[in-house]
N, CA, C and O atoms as a GROMACS GRO file, in nm:
protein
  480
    1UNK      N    1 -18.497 -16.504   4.130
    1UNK     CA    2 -18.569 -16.574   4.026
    1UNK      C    3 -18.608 -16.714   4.074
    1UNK      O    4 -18.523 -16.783   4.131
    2UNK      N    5 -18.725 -16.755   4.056
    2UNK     CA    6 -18.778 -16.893   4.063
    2UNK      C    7 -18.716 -17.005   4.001
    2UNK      O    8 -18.730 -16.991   3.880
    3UNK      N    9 -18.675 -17.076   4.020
    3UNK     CA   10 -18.623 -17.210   3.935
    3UNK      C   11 -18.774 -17.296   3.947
    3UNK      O   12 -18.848 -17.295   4.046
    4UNK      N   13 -18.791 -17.345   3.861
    4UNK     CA   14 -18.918 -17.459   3.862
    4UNK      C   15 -18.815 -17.546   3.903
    4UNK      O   16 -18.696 -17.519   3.921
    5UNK      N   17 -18.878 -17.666   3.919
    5UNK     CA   18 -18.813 -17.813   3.932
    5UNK      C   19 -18.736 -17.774   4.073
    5UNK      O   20 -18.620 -17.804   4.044
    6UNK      N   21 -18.733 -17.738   4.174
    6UNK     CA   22 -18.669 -17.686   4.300
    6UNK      C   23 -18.770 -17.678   4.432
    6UNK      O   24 -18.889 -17.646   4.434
    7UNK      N   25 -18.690 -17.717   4.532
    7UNK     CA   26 -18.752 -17.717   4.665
    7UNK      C   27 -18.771 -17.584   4.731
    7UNK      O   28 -18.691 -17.502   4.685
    8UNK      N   29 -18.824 -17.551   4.793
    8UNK     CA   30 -18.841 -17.390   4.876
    8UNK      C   31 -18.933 -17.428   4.942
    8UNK      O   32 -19.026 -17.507   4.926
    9UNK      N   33 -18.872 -17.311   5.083
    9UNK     CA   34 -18.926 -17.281   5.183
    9UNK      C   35 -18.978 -17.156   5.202
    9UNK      O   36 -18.903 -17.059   5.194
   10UNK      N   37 -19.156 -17.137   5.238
   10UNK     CA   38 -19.185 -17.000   5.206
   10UNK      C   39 -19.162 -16.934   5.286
   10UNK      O   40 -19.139 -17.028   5.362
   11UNK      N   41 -19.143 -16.835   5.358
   11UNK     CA   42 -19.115 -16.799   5.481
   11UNK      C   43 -19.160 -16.646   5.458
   11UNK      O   44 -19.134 -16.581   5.357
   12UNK      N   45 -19.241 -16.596   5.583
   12UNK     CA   46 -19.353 -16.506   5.547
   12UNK      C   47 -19.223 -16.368   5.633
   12UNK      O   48 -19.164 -16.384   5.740
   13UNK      N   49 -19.213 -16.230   5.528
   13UNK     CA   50 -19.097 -16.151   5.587
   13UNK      C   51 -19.118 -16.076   5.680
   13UNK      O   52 -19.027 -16.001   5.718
   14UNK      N   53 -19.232 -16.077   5.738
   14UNK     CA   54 -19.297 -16.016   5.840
   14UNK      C   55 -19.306 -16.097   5.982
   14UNK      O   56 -19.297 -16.026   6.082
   15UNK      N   57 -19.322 -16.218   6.000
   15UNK     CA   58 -19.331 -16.297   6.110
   15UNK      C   59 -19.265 -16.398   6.098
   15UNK      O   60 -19.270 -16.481   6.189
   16UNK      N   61 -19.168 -16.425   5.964
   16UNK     CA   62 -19.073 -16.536   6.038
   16UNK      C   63 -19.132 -16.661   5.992
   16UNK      O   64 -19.062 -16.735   5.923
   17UNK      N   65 -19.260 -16.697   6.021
   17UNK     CA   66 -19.306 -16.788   6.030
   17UNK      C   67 -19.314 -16.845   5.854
   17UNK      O   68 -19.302 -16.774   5.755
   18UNK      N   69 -19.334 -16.966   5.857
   18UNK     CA   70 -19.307 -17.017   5.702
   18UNK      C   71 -19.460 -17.125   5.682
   18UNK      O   72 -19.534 -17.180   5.763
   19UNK      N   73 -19.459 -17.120   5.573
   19UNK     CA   74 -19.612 -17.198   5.544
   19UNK      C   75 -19.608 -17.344   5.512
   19UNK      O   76 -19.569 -17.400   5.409
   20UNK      N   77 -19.657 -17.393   5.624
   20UNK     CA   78 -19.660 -17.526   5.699
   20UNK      C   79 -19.804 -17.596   5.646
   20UNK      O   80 -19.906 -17.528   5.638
   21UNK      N   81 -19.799 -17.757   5.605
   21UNK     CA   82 -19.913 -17.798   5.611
   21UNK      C   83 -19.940 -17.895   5.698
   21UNK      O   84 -19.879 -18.001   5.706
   22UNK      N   85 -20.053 -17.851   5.780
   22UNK     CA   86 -20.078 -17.910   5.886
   22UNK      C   87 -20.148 -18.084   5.880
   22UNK      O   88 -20.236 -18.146   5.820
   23UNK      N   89 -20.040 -18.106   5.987
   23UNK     CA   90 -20.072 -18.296   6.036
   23UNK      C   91 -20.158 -18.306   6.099
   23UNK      O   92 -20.248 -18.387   6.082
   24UNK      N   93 -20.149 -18.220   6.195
   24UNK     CA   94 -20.274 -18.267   6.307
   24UNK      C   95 -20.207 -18.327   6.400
   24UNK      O   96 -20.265 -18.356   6.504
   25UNK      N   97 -20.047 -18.363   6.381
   25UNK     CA   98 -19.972 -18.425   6.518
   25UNK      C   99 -19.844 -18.383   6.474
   25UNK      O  100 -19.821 -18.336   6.362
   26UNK      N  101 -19.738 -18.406   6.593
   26UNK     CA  102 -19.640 -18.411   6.542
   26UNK      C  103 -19.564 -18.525   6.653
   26UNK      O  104 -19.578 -18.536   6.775
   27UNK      N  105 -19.485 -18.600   6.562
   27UNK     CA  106 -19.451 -18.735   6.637
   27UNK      C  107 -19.277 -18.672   6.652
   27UNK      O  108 -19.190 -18.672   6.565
   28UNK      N  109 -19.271 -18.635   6.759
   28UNK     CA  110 -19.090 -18.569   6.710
   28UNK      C  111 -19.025 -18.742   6.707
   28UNK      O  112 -19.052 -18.836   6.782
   29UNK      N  113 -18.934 -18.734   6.594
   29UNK     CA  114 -18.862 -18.625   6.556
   29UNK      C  115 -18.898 -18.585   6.453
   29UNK      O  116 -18.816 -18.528   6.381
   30UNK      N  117 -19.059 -18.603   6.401
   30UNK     CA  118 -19.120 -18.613   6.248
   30UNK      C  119 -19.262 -18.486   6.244
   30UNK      O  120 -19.363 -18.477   6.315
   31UNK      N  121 -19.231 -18.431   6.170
   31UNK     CA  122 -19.352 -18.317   6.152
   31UNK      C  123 -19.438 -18.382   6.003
   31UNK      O  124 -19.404 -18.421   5.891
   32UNK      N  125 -19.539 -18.369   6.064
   32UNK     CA  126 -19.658 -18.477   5.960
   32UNK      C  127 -19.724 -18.360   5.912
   32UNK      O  128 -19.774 -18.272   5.982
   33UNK      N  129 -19.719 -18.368   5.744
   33UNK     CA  130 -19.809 -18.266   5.712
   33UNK      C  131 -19.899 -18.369   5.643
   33UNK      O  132 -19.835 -18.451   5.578
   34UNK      N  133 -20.055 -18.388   5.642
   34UNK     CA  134 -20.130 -18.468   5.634
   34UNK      C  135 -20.163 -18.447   5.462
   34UNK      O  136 -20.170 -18.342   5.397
   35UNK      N  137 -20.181 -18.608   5.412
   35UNK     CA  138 -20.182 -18.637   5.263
   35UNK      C  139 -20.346 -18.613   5.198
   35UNK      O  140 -20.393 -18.616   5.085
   36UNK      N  141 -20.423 -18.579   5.385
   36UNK     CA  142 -20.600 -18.595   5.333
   36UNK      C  143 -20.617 -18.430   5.262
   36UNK      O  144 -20.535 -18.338   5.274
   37UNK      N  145 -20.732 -18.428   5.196
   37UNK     CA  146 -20.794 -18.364   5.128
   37UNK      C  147 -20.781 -18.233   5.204
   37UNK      O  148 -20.737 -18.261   5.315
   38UNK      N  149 -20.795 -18.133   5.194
   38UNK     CA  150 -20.832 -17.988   5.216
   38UNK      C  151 -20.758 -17.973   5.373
   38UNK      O  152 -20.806 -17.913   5.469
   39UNK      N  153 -20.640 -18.038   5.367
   39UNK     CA  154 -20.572 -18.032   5.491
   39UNK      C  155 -20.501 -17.852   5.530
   39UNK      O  156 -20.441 -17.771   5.459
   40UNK      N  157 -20.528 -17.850   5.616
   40UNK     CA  158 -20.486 -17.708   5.666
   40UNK      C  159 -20.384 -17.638   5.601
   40UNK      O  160 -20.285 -17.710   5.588
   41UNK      N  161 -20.368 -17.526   5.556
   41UNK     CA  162 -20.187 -17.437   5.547
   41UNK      C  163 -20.176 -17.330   5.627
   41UNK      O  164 -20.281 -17.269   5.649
   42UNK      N  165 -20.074 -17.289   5.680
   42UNK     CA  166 -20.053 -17.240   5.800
   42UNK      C  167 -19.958 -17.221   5.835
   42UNK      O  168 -19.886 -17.318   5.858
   43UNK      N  169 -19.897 -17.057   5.862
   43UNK     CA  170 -19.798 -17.026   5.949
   43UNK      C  171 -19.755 -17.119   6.053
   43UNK      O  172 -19.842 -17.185   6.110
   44UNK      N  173 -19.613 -17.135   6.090
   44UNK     CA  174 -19.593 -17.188   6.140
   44UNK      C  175 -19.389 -17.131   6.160
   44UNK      O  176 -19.318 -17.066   6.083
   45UNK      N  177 -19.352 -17.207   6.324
   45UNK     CA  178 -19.230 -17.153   6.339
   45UNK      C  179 -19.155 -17.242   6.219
   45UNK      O  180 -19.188 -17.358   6.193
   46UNK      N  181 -19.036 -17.161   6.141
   46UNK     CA  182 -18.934 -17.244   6.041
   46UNK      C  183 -18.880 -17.397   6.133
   46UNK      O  184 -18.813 -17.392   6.236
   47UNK      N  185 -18.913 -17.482   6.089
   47UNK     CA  186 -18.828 -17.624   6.142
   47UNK      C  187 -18.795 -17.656   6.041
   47UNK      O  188 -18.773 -17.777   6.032
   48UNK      N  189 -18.766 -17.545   5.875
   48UNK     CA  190 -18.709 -17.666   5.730
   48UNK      C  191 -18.592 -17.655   5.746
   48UNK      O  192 -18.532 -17.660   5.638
   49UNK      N  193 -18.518 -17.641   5.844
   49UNK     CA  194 -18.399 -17.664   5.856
   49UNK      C  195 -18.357 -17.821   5.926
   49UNK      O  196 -18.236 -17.834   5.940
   50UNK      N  197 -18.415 -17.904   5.957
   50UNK     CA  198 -18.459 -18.038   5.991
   50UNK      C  199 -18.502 -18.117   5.869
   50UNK      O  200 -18.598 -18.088   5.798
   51UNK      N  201 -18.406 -18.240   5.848
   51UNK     CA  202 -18.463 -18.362   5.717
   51UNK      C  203 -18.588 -18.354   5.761
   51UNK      O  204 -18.654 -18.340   5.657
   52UNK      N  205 -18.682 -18.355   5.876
   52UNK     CA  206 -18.797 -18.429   5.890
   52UNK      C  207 -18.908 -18.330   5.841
   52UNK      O  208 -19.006 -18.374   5.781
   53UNK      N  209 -18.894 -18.204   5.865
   53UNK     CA  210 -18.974 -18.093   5.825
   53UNK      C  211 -19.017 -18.100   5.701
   53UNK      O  212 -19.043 -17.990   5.655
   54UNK      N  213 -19.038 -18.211   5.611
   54UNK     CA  214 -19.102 -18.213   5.494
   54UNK      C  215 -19.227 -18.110   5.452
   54UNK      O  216 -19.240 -18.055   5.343
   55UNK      N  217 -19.320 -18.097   5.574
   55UNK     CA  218 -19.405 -18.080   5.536
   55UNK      C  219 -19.436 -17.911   5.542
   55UNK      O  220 -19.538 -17.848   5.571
   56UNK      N  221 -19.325 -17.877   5.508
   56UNK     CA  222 -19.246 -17.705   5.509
   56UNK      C  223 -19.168 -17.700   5.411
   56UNK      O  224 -19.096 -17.601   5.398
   57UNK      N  225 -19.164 -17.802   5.319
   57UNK     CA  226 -19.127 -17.797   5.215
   57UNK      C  227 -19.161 -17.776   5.085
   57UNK      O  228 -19.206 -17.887   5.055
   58UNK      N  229 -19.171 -17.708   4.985
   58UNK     CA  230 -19.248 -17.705   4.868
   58UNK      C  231 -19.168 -17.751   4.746
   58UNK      O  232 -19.045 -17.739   4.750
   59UNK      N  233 -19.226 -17.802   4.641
   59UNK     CA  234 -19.175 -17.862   4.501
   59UNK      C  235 -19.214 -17.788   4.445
   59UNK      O  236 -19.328 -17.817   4.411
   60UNK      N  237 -19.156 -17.619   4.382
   60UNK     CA  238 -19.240 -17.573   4.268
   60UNK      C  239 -19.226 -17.593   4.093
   60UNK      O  240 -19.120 -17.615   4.034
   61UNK      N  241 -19.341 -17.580   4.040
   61UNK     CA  242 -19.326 -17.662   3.890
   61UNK      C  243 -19.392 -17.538   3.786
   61UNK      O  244 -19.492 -17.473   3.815
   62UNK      N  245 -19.333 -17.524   3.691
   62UNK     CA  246 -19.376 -17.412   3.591
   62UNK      C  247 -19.539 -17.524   3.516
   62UNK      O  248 -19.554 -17.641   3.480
   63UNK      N  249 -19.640 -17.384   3.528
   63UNK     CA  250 -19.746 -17.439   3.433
   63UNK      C  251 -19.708 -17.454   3.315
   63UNK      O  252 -19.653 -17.344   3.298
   64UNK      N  253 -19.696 -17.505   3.226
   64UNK     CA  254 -19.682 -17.494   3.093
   64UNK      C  255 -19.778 -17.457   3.008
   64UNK      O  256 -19.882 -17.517   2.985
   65UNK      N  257 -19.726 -17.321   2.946
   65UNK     CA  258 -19.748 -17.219   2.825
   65UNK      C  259 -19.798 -17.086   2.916
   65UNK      O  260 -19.866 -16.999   2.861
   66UNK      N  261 -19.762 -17.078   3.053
   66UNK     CA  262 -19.803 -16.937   3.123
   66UNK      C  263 -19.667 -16.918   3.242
   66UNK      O  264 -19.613 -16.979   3.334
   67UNK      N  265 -19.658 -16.794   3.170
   67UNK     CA  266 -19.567 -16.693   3.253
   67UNK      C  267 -19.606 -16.663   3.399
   67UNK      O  268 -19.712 -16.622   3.446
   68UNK      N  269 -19.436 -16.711   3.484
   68UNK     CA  270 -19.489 -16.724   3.578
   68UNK      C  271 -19.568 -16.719   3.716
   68UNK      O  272 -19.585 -16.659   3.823
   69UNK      N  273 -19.608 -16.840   3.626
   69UNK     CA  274 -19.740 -16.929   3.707
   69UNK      C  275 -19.671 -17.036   3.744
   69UNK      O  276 -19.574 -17.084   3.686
   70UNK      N  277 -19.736 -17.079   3.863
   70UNK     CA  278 -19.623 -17.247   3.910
   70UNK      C  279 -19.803 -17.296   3.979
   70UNK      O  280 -19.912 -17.240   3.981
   71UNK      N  281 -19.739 -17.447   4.035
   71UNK     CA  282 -19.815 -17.540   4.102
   71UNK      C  283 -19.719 -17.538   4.226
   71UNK      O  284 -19.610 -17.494   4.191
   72UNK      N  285 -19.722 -17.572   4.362
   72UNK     CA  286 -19.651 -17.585   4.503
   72UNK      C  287 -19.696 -17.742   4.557
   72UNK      O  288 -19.803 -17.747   4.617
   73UNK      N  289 -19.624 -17.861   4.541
   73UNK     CA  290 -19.630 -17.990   4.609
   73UNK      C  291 -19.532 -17.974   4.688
   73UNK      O  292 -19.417 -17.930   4.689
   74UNK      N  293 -19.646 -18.046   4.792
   74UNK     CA  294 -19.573 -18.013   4.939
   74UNK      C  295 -19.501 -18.199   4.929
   74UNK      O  296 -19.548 -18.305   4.886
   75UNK      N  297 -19.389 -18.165   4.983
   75UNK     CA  298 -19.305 -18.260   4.990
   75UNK      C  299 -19.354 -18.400   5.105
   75UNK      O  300 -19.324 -18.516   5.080
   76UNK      N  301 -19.408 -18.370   5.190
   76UNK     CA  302 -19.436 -18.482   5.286
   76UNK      C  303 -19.554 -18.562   5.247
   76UNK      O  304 -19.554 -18.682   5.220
   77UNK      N  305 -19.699 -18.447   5.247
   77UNK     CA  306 -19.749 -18.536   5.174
   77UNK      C  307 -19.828 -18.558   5.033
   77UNK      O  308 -19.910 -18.648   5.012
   78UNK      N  309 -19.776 -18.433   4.916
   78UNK     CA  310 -19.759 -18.451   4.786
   78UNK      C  311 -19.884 -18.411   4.749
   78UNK      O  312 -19.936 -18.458   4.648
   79UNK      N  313 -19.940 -18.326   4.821
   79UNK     CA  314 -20.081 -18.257   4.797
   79UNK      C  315 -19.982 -18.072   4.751
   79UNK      O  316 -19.881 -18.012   4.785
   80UNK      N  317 -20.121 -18.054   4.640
   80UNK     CA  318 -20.079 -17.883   4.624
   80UNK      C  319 -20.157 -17.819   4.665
   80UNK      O  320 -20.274 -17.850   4.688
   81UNK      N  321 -20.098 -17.704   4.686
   81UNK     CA  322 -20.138 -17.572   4.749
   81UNK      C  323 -20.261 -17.524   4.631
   81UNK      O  324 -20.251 -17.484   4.515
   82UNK      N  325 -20.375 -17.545   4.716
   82UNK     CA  326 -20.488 -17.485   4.651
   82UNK      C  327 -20.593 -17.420   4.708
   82UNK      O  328 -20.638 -17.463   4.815
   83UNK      N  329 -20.652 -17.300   4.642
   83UNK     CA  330 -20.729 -17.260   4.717
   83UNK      C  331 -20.853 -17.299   4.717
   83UNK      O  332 -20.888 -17.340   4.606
   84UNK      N  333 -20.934 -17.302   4.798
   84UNK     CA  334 -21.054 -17.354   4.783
   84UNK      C  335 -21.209 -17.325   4.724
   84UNK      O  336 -21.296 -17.246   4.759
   85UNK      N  337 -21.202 -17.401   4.642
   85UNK     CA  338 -21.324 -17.400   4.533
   85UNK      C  339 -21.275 -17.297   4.406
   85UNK      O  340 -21.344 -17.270   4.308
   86UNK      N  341 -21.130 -17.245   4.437
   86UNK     CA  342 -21.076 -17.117   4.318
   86UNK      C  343 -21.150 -17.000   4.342
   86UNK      O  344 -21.144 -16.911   4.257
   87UNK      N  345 -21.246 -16.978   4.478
   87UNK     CA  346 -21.269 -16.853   4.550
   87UNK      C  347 -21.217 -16.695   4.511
   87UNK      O  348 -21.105 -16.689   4.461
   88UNK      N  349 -21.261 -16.620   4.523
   88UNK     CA  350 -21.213 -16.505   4.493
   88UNK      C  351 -21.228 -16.410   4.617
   88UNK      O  352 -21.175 -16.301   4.634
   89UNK      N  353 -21.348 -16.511   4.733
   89UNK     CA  354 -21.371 -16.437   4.806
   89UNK      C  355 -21.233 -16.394   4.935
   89UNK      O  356 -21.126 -16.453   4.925
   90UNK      N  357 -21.253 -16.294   5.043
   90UNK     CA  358 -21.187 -16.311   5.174
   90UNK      C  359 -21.214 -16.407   5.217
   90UNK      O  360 -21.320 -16.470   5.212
   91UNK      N  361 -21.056 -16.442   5.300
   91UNK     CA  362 -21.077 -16.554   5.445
   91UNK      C  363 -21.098 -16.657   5.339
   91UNK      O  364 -21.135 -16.758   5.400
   92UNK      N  365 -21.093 -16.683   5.209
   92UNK     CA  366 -21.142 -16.858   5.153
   92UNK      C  367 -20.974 -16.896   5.234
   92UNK      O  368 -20.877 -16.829   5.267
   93UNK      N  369 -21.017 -17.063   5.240
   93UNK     CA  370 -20.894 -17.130   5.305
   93UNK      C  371 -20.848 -17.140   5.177
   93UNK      O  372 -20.898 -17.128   5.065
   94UNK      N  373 -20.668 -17.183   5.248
   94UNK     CA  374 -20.577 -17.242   5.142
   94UNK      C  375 -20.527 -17.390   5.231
   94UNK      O  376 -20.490 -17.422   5.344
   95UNK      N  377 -20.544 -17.430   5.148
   95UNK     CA  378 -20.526 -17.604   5.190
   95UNK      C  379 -20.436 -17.702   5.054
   95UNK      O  380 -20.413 -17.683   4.935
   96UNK      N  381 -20.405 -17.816   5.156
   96UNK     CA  382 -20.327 -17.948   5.063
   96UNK      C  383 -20.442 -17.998   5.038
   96UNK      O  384 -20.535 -18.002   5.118
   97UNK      N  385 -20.444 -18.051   4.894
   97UNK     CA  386 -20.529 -18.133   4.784
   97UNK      C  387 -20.501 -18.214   4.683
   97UNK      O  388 -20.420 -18.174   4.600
   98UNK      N  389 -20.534 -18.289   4.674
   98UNK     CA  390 -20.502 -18.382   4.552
   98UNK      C  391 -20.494 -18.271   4.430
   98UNK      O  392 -20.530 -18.153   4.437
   99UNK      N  393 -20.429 -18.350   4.303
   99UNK     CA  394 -20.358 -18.301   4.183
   99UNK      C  395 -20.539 -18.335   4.131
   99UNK      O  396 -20.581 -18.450   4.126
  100UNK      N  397 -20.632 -18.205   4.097
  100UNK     CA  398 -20.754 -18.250   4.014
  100UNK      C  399 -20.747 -18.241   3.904
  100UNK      O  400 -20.667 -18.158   3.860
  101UNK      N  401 -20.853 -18.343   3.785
  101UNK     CA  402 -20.851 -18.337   3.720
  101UNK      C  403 -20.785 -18.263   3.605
  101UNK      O  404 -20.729 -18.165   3.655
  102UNK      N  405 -20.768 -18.266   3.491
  102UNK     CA  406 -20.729 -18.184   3.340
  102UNK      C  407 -20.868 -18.116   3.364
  102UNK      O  408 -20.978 -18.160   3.399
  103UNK      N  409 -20.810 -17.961   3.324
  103UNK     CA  410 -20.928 -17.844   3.294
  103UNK      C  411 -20.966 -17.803   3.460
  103UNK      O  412 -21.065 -17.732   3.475
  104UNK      N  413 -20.895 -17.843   3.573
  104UNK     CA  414 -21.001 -17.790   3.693
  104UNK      C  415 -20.874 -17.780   3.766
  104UNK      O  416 -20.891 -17.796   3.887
  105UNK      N  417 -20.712 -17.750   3.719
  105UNK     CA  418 -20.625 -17.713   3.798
  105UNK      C  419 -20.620 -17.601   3.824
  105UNK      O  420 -20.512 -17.592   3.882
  106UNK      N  421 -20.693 -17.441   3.819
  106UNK     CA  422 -20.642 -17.311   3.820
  106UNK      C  423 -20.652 -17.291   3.990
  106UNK      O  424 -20.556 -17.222   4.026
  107UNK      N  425 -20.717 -17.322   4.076
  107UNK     CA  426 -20.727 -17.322   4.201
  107UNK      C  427 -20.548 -17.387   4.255
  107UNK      O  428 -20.502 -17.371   4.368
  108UNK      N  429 -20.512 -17.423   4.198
  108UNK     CA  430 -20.362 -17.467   4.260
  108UNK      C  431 -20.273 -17.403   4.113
  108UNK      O  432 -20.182 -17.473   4.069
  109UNK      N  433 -20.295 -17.312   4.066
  109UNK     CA  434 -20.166 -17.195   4.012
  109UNK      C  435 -20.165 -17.094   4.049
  109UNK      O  436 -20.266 -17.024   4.057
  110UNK      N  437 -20.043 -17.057   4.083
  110UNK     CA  438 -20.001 -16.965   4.195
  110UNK      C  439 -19.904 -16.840   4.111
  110UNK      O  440 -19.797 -16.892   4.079
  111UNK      N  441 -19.911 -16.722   4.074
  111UNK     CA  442 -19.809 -16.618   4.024
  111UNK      C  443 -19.716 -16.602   4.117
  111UNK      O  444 -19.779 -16.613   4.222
  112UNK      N  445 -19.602 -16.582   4.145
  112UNK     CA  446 -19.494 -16.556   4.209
  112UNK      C  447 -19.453 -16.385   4.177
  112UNK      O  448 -19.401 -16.376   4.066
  113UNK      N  449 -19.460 -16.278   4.233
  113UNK     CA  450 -19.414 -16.184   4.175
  113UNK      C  451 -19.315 -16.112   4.259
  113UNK      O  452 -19.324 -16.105   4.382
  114UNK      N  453 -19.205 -16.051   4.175
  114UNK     CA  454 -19.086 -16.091   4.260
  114UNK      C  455 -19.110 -15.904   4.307
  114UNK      O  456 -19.188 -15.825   4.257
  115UNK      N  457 -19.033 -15.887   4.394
  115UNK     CA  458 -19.077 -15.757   4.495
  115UNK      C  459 -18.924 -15.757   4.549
  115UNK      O  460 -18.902 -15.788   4.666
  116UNK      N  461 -18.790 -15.712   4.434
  116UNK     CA  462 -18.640 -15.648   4.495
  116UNK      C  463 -18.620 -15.813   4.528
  116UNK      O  464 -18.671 -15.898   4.455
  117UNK      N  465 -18.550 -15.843   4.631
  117UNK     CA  466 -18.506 -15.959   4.629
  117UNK      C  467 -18.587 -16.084   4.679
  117UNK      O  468 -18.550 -16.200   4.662
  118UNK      N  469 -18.720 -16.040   4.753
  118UNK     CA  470 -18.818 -16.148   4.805
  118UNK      C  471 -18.906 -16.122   4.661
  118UNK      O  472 -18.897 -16.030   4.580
  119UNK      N  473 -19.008 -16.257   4.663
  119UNK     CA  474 -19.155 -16.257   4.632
  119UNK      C  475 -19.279 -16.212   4.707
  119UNK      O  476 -19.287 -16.178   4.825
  120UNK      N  477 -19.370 -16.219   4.620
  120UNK     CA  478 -19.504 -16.172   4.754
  120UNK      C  479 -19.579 -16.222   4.621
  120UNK      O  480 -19.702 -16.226   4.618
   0.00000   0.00000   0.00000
């Protein structure tokens, strides 16, 4: 079960790899997930086992008055997981973005549906 108000790490059950938002550098001992606009998301090897790995970190938050549905703020640099333009198409990116406006958040709510003991 999801707790809102809680940190998680997504970690994809097929490759291991966990969904990272990309810096564009990484200064060890610090993994930069970048605060600009439509910044990359992206597999990547697990490092949230490291304080610095913020940016492998997620804040998820219940929408309020819909079953869940959450928002994902990435901990480093406080952008959510949104998809772009709220697309329906293939291949649209998923990227970090600012919190938009009232009435134009559905591109960053996300269903969680639980599948035995993982989500998908």
């Amino acid at each position: 079960m999801i707790e809102p108000n809680h940190i998680y790490t997504l970690l994809n059950s097929a490759s291991g790899t966990v969904l990272d938002l990309d810096g564009g550098m990484n200064l060890f001992p610090f993994y930069l997930g970048s605060p600009a606009k439509g910044s990359v998301c992206q597999g990547w090897q697990n490092l949230s086992y490291k304080a610095e790995a913020f940016n492998q970190q997620w804040f998820i938050t219940a929408v309020q008055g819909k079953n869940d549905i959450f928002t994902l703020r990435n901990l480093r640099s406080g952008t959510y997981l949104d998809l772009s333009n709220g697309s329906s198409t293939n291949d649209t990116r998923v990227q970090g973005y600012t919190k938009p406006a009232p009435g134009n958040e559905k591109n960053q709510q996300w269903k969680l549906i639980p599948e035995g003991q993982e989500y998908r």
